[in-house]
LUMSEVEX-634836 format. One line per 5 residues: number of its first residue (from 1); for each residue x, y, z of N, C-alpha, C. Coordinates in steps of 0.02 Angstrom, whole numbers, plus 50000, padded with zeros to 5 digits. Layout:
NUM) X Y Z X Y Z X Y Z  ...
//
This chain:
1) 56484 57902 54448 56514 57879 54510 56461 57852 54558  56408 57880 54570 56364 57864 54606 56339 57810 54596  56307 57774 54531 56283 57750 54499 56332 57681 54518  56401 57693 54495 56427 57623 54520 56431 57612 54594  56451 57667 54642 56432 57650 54708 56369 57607 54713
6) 56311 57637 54695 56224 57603 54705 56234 57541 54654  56281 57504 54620 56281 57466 54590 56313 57420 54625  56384 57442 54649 56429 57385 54678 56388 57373 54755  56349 57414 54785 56311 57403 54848 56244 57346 54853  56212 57343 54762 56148 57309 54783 56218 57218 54746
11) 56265 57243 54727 56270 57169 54700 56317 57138 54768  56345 57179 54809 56361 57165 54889 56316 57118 54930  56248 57172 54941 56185 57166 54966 56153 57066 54946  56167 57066 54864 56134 56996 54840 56169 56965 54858  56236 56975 54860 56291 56927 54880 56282 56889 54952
16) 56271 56946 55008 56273 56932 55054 56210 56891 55073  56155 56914 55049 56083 56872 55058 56093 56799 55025  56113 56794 54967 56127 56740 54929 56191 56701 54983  56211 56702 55015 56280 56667 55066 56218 56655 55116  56191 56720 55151 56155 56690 55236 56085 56630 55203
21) 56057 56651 55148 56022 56593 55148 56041 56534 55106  56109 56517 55092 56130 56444 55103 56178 56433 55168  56168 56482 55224 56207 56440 55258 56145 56429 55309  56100 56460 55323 56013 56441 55351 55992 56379 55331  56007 56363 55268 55958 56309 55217 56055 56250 55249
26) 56094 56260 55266 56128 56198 55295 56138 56184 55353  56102 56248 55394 56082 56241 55469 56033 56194 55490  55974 56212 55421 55888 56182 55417 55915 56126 55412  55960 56099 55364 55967 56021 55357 55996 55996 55395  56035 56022 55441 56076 55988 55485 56004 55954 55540
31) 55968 56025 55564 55924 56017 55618 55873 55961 55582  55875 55936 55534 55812 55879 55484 55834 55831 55483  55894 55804 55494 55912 55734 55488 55866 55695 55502  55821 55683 55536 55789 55630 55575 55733 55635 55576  55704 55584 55536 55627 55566 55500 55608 55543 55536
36) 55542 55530 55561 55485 55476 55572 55439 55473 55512  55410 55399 55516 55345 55405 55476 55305 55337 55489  55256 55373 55478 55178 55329 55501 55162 55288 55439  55164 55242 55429 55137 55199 55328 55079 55149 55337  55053 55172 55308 54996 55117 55293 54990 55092 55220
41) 54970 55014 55213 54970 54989 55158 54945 54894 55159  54955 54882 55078 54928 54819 55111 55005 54771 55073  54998 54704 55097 55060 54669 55089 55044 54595 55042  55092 54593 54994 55050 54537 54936 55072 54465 54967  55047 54420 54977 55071 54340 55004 55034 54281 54952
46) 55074 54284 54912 55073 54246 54847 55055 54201 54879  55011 54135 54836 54997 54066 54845 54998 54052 54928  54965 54095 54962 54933 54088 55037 54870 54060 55055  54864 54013 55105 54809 53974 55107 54757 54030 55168  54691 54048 55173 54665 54069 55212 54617 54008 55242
51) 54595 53982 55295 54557 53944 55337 54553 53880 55286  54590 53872 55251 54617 53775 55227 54598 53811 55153  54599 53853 55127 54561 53866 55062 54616 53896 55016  54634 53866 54974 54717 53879 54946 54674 53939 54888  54729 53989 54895 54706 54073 54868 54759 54070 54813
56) 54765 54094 54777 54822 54130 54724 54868 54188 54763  54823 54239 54804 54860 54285 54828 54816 54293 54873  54836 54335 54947 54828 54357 55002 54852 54424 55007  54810 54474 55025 54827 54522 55035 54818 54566 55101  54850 54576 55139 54876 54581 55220 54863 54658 55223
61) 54799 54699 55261 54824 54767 55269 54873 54783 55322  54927 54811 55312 54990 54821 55341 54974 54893 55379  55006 54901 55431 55026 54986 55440 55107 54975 55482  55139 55024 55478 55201 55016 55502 55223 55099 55524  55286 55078 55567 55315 55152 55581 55404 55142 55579
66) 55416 55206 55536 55491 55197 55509 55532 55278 55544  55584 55239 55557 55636 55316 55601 55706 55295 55538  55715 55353 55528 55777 55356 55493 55814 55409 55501  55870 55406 55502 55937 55453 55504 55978 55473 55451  55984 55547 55424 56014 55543 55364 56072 55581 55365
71) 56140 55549 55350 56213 55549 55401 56259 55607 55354  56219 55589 55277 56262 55628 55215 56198 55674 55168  56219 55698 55135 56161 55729 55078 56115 55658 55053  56155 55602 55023 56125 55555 54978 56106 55487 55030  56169 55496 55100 56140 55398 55133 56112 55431 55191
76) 56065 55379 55214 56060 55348 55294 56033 55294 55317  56026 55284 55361 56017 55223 55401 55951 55239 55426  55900 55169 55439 55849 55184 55484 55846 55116 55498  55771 55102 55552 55738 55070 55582 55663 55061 55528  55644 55003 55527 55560 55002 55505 55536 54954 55579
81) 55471 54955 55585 55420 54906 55600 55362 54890 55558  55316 54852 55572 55288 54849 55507 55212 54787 55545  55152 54790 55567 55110 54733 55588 55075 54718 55530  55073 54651 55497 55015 54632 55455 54960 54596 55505  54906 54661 55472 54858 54613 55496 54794 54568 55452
86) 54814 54516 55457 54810 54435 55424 54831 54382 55469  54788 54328 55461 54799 54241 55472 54806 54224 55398  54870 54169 55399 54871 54141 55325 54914 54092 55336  54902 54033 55307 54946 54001 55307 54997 53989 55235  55072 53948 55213 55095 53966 55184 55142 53922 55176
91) 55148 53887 55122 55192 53821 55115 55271 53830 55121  55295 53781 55181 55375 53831 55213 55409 53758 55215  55451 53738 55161 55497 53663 55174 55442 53612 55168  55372 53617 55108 55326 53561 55108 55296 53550 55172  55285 53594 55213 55242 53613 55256 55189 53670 55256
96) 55153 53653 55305 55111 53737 55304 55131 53763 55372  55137 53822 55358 55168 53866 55417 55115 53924 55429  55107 53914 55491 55036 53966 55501 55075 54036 55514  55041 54095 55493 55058 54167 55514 55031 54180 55554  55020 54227 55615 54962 54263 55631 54993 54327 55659
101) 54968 54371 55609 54982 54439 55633 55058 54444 55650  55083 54420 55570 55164 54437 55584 55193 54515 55595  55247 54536 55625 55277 54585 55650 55323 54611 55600  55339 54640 55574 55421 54632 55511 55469 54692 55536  55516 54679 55565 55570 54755 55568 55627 54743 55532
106) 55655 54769 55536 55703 54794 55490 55767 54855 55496  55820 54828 55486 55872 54892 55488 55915 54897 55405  55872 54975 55375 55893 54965 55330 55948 55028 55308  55994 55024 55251 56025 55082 55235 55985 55119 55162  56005 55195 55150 55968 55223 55118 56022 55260 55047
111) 56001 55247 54993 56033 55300 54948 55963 55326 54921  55994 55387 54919 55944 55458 54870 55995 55456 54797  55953 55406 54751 55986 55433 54693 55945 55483 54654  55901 55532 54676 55884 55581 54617 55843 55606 54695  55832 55674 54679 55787 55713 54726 55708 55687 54745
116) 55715 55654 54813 55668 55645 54830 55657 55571 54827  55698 55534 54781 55676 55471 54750 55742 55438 54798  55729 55382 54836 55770 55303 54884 55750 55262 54866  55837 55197 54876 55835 55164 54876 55836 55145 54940  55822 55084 54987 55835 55052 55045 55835 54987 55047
121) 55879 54978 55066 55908 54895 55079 55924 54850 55124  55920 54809 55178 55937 54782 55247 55898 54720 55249  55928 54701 55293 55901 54638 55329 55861 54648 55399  55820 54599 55393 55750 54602 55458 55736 54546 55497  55713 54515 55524 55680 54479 55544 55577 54469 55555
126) 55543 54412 55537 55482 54437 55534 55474 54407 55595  55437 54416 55648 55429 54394 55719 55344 54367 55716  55342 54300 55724 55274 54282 55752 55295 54225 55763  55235 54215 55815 55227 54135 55847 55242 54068 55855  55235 54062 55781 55254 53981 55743 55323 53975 55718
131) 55339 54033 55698 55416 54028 55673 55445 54092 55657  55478 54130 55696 55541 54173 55658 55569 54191 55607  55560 54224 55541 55603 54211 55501 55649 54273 55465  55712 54247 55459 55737 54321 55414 55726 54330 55368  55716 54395 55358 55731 54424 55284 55760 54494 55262
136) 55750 54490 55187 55813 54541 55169 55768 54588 55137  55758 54657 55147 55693 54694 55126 55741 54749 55053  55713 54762 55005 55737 54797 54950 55675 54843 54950  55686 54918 54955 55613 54955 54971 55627 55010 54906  55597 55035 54891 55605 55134 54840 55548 55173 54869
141) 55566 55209 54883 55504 55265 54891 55519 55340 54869  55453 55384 54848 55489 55470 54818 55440 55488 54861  55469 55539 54889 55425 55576 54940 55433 55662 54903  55352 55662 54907 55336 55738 54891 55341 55770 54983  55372 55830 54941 55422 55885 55021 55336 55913 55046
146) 55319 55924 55087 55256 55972 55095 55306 56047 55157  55222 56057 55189 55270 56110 55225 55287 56095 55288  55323 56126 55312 55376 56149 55390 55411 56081 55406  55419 56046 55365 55465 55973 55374 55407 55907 55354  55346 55906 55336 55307 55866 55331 55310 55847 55273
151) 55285 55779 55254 55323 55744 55176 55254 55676 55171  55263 55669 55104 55188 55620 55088 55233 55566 55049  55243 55497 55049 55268 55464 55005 55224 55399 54984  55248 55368 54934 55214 55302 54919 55301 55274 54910  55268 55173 54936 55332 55157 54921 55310 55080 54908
156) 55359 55050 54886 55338 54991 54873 55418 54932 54906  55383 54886 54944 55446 54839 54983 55438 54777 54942  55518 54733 54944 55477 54661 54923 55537 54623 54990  55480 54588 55007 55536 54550 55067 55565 54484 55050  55608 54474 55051 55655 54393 55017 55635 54354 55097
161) 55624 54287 55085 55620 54252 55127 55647 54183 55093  55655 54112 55161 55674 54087 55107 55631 54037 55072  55588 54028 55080 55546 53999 55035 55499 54030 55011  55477 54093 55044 55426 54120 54994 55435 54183 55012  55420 54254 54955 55434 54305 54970 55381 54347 54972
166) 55371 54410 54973 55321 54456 55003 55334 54523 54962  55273 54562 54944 55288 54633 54931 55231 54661 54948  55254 54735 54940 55213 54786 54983 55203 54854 54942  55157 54870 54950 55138 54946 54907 55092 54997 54986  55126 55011 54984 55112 55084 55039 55121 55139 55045
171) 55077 55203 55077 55086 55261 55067 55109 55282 55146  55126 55328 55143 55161 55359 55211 55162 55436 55220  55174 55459 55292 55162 55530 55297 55228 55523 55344  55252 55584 55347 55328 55589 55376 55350 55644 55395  55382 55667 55451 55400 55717 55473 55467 55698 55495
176) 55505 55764 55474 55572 55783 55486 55595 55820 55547  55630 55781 55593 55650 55835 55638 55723 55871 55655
//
C-alpha cells in the first residue's frame, strides 16, 4: 500500500513539473518574439566596373541591422537595413549607373521550415543617389540558439533587381527579446 501511495505521488510530482515547465517554456516564447540582429558580411556585384576598370565581380563589405517579429511557432515578419560599403559602377538599360554606398531595406516575411533553419522573402528598395531601385530579396539563414536569448547565424541573400542582381553571404549575432 505504501509503496503505491510513494508511487502514485512521485508520478503526480513528474506530472506536475513536466506541465509547469511547458507552460514557462510558452511564457519564455511568448516574452522572445522579437529579434534584433547586428550582420556583417560582404555583397557579390557581378560584372561591376570599379574607377572605369571593368571587374568580373565586386565585392562590397556590407554590415546591416535586422528587427523581426515572430507572430506563430513557424512565420514572422521583419524589417532589414543593410549599408554597402563600395563605389561601383554597373551597366543599368546600356548605361552605367554609379553606386555609392548603397542603402538596401527591406520588409520581409519569415517561414521556419526545420528548427532553427528560414526562409525570408519581401520586397525592398535600394536607396542611393543616382537612382532608387526595387528589389525583391530571397534570404535562408540557421541560427545556432546560444545562451539567455543570444543566437549566432550565417545567412546568405540574393537581391533581384531589374537588370542586374546581387547576393550576399553574412554572419550575424542576435538577440531575442
Amino acid at each position: 500500500m505504501i509503496k503505491n501511495i510513494i508511487f502514485l505521488g512521485l508520478t503526480l510530482s513528474l506530472a506536475f513539473v513536466t506541465y509547469a515547465q511547458e507552460v514557462n517554456k510558452e511564457e519564455v516564447q511568448e516574452v522572445n518574439r522579437h529579434k534584433l540582429a547586428l550582420v556583417f558580411g560582404y555583397t557579390h556585384i557581378p560584372k561591376a566596373f570599379i574607377d572605369g576598370h571593368s571587374r568580373e565581380s565586386v565585392y562590397a563589405p556590407t554590415i546591416g541591422l535586422d528587427y523581426f517579429y515572430q507572430f506563430t511557432d513557424r512565420w514572422g515578419i521583419g524589417a532589414v537595413i543593410d549599408l554597402e560599403f563600395a563605389n561601383y559602377t554597373v551597366d543599368y538599360n546600356k548605361e552605367d549607373l554609379e553606386r555609392e554606398r548603397p542603402v538596401i531595406t527591406g520588409f520581409l516575411v519569415g517561414y521556419e521550415f526545420a528548427k532553427g533553419w528560414d526562409f525570408l522573402l519581401g520586397p525592398g528598395i535600394e536607396f542611393e543617389k543616382n537612382k532608387d531601385l526595387f528589389i525583391l530579396r530571397a534570404s535562408t539563414e540557421y541560427e545556432f540558439e546560444l545562451d539567455h536569448g543570444w543566437g549566432l547565424f550565417p545567412a546568405i541573400n540574393y537581391d533581384f533587381k531589374k537588370e542586374y542582381s546581387t547576393w550576399s553571404i553574412n554572419l550575424g549575432i542576435s538577440k531575442r527579446l
